[in-house]
FILO-962327 format. One record per residue (C-alpha): residue in three letters; residue number from 0; chain; x, y, z. Coordinates in pm, whole numbers, plus 50000, padded with zeros to 5 digits. Example, Ala and Ser with C-alpha at 12.3 -4.5 7.8 and 13.67 -1.06 7.14 Angstrom:
[node "ala", 0, "A", [51230, 49550, 50780]] [node "ser", 1, "A", [51367, 49894, 50714]] 
end
This chain:
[node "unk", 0, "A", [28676, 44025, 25616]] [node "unk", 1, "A", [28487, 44324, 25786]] [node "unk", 2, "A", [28561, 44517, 26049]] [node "unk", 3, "A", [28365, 44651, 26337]] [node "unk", 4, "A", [28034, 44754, 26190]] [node "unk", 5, "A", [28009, 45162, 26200]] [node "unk", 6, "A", [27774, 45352, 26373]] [node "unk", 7, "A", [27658, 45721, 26380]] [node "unk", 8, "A", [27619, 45940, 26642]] [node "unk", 9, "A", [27239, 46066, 26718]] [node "unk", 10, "A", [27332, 46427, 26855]] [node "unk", 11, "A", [27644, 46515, 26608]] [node "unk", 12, "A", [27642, 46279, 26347]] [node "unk", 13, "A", [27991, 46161, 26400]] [node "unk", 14, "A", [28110, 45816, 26233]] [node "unk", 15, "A", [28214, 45555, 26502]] [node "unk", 16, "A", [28230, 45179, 26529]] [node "unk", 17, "A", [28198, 45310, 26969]] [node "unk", 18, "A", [27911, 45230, 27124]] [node "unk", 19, "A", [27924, 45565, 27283]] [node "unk", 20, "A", [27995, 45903, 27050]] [node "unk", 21, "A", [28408, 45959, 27107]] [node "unk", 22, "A", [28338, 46348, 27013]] [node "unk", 23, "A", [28000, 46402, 27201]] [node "unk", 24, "A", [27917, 46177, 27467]] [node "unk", 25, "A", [27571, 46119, 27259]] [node "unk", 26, "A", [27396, 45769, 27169]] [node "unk", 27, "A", [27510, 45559, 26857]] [node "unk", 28, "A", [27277, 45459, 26588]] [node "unk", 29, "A", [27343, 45167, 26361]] [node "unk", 30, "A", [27080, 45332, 26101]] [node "unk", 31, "A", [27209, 45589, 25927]] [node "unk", 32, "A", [27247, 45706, 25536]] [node "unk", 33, "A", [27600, 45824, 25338]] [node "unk", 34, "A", [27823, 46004, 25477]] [node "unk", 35, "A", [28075, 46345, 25475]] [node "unk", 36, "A", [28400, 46335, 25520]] [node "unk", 37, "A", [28523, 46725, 25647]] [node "unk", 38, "A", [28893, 46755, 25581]] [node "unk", 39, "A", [28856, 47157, 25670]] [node "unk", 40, "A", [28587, 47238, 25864]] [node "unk", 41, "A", [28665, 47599, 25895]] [node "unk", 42, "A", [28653, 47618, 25510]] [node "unk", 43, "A", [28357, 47388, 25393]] [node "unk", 44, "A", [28035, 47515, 25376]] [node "unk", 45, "A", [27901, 47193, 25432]] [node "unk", 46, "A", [28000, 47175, 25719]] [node "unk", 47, "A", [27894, 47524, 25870]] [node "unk", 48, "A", [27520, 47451, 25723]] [node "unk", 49, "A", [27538, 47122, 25911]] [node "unk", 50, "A", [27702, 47311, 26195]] [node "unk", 51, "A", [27998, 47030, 26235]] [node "unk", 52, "A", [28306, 47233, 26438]] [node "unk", 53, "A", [28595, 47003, 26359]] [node "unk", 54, "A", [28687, 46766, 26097]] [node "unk", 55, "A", [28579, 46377, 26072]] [node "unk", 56, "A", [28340, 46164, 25894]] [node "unk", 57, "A", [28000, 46231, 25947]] [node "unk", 58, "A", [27623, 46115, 25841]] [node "unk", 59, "A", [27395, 46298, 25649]] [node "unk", 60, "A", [27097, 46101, 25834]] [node "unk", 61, "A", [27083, 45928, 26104]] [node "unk", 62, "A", [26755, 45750, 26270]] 
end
């Protein structure tokens, strides 16, 4: 059975099944394509050139 259906935040691209981004404040989106999962953001480059500042799953795109 699935759980809550996931949703991606608009302004940071954070991975939430909220309605309202937990990190940001921002708008959720239920479109959105794969995903990054930052396990050290002060190490990944990734996530510097998508400027993400703490670890989490995020969305490459988001609509």
């Amino acid at each position: 059975m699935a759980g809550p259906a996931l949703k991606a935040c608009k302004v940071c691209s954070f991975i939430s099944p909220e309605d309202t981004c937990p990190r940001c404040g921002g708008q959720m989106s239920r479109e959105w394509q794969g995903y990054l999962v930052v396990i050290d953001h002060t190490k990944s480059e990734i996530a510097k050139k998508m400027g993400i500042t703490s670890n989490g799953k995020y969305a490459l795109r988001v609509r």
